[in-house]
C-alpha positions in Angstrom: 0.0 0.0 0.0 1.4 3.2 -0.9 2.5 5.3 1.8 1.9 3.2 5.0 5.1 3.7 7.0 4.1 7.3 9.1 7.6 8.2 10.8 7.4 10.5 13.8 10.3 12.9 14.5 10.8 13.8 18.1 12.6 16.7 19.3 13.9 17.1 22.9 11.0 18.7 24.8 8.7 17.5 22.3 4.8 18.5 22.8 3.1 15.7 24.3 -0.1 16.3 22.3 1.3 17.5 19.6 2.8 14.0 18.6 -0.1 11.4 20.4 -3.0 13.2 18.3 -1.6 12.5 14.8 0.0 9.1 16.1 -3.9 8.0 17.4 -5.0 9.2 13.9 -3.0 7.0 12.0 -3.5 3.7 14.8 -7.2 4.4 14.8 -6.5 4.4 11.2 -5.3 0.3 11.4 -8.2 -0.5 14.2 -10.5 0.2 10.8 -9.2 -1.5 8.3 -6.3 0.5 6.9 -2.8 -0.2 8.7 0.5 1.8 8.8 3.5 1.0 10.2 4.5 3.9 13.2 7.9 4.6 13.8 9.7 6.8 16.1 13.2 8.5 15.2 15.3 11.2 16.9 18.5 13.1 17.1 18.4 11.6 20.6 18.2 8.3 22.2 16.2 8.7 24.5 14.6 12.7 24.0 11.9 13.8 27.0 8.9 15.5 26.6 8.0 19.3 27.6 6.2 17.9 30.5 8.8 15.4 31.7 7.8 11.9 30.4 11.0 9.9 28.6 10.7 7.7 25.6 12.3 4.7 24.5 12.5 2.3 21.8 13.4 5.1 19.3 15.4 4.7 16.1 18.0 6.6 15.4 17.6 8.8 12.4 20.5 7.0 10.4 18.9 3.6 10.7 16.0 4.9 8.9 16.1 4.9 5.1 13.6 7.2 3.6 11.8 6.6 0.6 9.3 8.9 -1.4 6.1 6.9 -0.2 7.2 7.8 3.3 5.1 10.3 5.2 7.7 12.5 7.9 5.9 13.6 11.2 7.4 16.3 13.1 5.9 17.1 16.2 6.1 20.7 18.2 8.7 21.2 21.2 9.1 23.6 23.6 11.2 26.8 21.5 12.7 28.5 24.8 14.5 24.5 25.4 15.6 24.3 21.6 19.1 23.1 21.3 20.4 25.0 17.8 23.8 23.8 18.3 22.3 20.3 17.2 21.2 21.5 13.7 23.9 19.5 11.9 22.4 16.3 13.9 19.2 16.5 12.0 18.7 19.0 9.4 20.4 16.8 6.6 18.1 14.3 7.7 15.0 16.3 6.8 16.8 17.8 3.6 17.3 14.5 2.0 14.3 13.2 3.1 12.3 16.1 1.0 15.1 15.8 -1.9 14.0 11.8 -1.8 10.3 13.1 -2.2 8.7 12.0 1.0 5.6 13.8 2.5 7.3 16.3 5.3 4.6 17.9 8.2 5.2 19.7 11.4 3.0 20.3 14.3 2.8 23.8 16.3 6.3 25.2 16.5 7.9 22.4 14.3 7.2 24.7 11.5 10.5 26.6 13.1 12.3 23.0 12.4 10.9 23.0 8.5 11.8 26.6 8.1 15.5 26.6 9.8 15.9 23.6 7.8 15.0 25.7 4.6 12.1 23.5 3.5 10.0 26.6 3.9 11.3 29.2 1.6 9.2 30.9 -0.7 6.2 28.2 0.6 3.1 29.5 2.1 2.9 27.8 6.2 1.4 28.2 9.6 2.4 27.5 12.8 0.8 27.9 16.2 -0.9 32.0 16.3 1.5 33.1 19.2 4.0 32.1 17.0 3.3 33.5 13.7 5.1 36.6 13.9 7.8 35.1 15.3 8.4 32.4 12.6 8.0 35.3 9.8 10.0 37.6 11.3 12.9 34.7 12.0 12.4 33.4 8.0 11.4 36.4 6.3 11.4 34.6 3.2 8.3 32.0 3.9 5.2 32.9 3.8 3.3 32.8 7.2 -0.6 32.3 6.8 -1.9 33.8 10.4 -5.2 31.9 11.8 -5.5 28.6 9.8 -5.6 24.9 10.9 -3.0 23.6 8.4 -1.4 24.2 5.2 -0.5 22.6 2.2 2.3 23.3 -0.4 3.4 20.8 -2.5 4.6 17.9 -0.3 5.0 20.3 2.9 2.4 20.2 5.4 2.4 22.5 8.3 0.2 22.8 11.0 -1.1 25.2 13.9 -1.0 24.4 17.6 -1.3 20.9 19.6 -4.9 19.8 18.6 -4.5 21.0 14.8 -2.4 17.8 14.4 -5.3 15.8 14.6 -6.9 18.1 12.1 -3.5 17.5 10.0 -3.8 13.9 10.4 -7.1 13.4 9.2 -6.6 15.5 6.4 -3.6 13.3 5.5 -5.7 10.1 5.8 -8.5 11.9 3.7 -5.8 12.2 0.5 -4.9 8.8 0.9 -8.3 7.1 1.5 -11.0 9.5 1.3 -13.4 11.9 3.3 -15.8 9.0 4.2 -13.3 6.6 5.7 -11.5 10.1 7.8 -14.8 10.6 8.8 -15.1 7.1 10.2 -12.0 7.8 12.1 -12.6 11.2 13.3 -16.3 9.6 14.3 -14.3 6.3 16.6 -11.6 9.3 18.4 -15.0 11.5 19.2 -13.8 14.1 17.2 -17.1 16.1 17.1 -15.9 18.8 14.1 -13.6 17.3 11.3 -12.1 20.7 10.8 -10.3 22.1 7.1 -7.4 23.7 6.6 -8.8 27.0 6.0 -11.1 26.8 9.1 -9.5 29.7 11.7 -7.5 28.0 14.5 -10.3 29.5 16.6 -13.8 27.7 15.7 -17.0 29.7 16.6 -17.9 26.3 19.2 -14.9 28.1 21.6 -15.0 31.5 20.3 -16.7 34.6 21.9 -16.3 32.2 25.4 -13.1 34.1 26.9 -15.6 35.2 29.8 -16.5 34.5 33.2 -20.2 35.1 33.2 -21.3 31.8 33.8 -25.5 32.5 32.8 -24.1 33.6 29.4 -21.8 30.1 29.2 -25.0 28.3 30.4 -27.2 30.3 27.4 -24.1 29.3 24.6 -24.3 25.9 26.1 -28.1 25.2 25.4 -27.6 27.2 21.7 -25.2 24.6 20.9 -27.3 21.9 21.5 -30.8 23.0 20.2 -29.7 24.4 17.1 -32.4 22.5 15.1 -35.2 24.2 17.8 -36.3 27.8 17.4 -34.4 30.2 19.8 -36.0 33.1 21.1 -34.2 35.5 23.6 -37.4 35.3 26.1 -37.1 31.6 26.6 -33.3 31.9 26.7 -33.6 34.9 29.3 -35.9 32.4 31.4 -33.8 30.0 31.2 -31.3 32.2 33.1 -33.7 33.1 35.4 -33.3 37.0 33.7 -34.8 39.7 31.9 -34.8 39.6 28.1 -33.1 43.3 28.2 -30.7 42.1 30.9 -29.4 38.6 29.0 -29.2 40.9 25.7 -27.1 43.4 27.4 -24.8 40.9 29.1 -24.8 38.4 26.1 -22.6 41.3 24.1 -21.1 42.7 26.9 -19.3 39.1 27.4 -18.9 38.2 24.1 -18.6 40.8 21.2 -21.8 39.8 19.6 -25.3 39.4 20.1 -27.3 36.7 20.5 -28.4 36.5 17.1 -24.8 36.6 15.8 -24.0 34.2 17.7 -26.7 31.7 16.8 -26.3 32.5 13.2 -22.7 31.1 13.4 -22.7 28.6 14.8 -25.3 27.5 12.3 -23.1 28.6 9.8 -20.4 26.3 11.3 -22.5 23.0 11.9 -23.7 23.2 8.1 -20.6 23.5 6.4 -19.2 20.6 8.6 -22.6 18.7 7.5 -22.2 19.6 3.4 -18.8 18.2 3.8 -20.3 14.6 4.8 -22.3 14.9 1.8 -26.0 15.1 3.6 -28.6 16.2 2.0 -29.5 19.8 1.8 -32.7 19.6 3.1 -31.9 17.5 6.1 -28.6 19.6 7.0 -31.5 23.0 6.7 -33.8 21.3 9.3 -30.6 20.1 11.5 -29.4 23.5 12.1 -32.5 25.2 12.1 -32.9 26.9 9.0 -36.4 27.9 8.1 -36.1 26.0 4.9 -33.5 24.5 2.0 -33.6 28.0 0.4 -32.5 29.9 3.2 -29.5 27.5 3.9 -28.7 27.8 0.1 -29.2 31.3 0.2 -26.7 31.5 3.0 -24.4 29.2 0.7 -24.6 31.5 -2.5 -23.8 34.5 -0.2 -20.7 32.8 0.8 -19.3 32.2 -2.6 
């Protein structure tokens, strides 16, 4: 099978999520029908994570031959705890492993690995959004794309922070096997949203929810889970034990937007997630809440 040996790169103070969401990917992957062979490689025998936990059993790089069906994993670490004086240890490594045509990702700040490594120049990336303008202003001559999941350029794959891996992953497997057979494995790891590249790193389910007013968490709670009901702000106010005026005042004060906005988006959101498992139109409208197909396709054409 073409491409089924997934090679994990682990830096010293390698994230801990960063590597175990793409690796579950790819094992959930085999649980279903479609197996890869995982392996592990470092510069260092035995490297330990940013949160203290050592690893073992991991190959040294030179004992791993690449070849172009190959797909290269390299997962975020911890930047203040980079050791630079070891570029020589691995950056031919990931050179010839491009020049030999394999598929070469990074999670979170491995993009700084990718780009120090020169795989980057002139190649539109992302990396975790506290690190953007870091990684642009260290590589001037990449091309830093602020607030998406992952990107794509040719055989490079770069990723935002921690959890985007996943996203990565399952993107990956999507290329190789298609969107049904991702969505079956996003669907066993409880993934609720199968997210795209050009989704923001920030979806509208944890959006406007940088607060501490906890009747407004409890009203974005219930919107998320009765979007297929009809939402009016008097039942929601009740619900809150409030007046309308008072859960509209503090429903913008808290988050940005009103209550309507708010709604709106996140049935925005859920159908475009929907459309990409191929339902029907007509079921996704009535799902979300939608007063009919035409106003969800209306909603559609305004996006194009």
């Amino acid at each position: 099978m073409e491409g089924n040996r997934i090679i994990f790169f682990l830096f010293e103070g390698v994230h801990l999520l960063d590597l175990a969401g793409a690796v579950t990917v790819f094992y959930e992957a085999g649980c279903l029908g479609k197996p890869y062979e995982l392996c592990y490689v470092s510069p260092y025998p035995q490297p330990i994570s940013s949160s203290g936990l050592g690893f073992h059993n991991i190959k040294p790089l030179e004992e791993i031959t690449i070849n172009e069906d190959d797909l290269i994993i390299v997962a975020g670490m911890e930047i203040a705890k980079w050791n630079r004086a070891d570029d020589a240890l691995w950056i031919p490594w990931l050179q010839n492993a491009t020049a030999t045509g394999a598929k070469v990702c990074s999670v979170c700040t491995a993009a700084f690995a990718l780009a120090a490594a020169g795989l980057l120049e002139g190649r539109q990336c992302t990396t975790h959004w506290a690190w953007t303008a870091a990684l642009q202003q260290a590589y001037p001559g990449i091309k830093v794309q602020e607030n998406l999941l992952y990107v794509k350029s040719d055989r490079i794959y770069t990723s935002a922070g921690i959890a985007t891996g996943i996203d990565l992953a399952l993107f990956l497997l999507e290329e190789q096997h298609g969107v049904a057979f991702a969505c079956q494995v996003a669907k066993d790891m409880v993934v609720y949203v199968r997210r795209e590249g050009k989704d923001q790193q920030d979806s509208i389910y944890i959006q406007n929810r940088q607060h501490i007013n906890h009747q407004v968490h409890q009203v974005q709670d219930y919107i998320s889970q009765n979007l297929r009901q009809k939402l009016s702000i008097p039942d929601l106010a009740e619900m809150v034990h409030i007046s309308p005026r008072s859960l509209t005042r503090l429903f913008k004060s808290a988050t940005g937007i009103t209550i309507g906005q708010y709604i709106h988006q996140l049935r925005r959101e859920k159908a475009l997630h929907l459309l990409k498992e191929n339902y029907k139109i007509a079921w996704i409208a009535l799902e979300c809440g939608f007063k009919s197909p035409n106003q969800l396709r209306q909603m559609l054409k305004l996006e194009d």
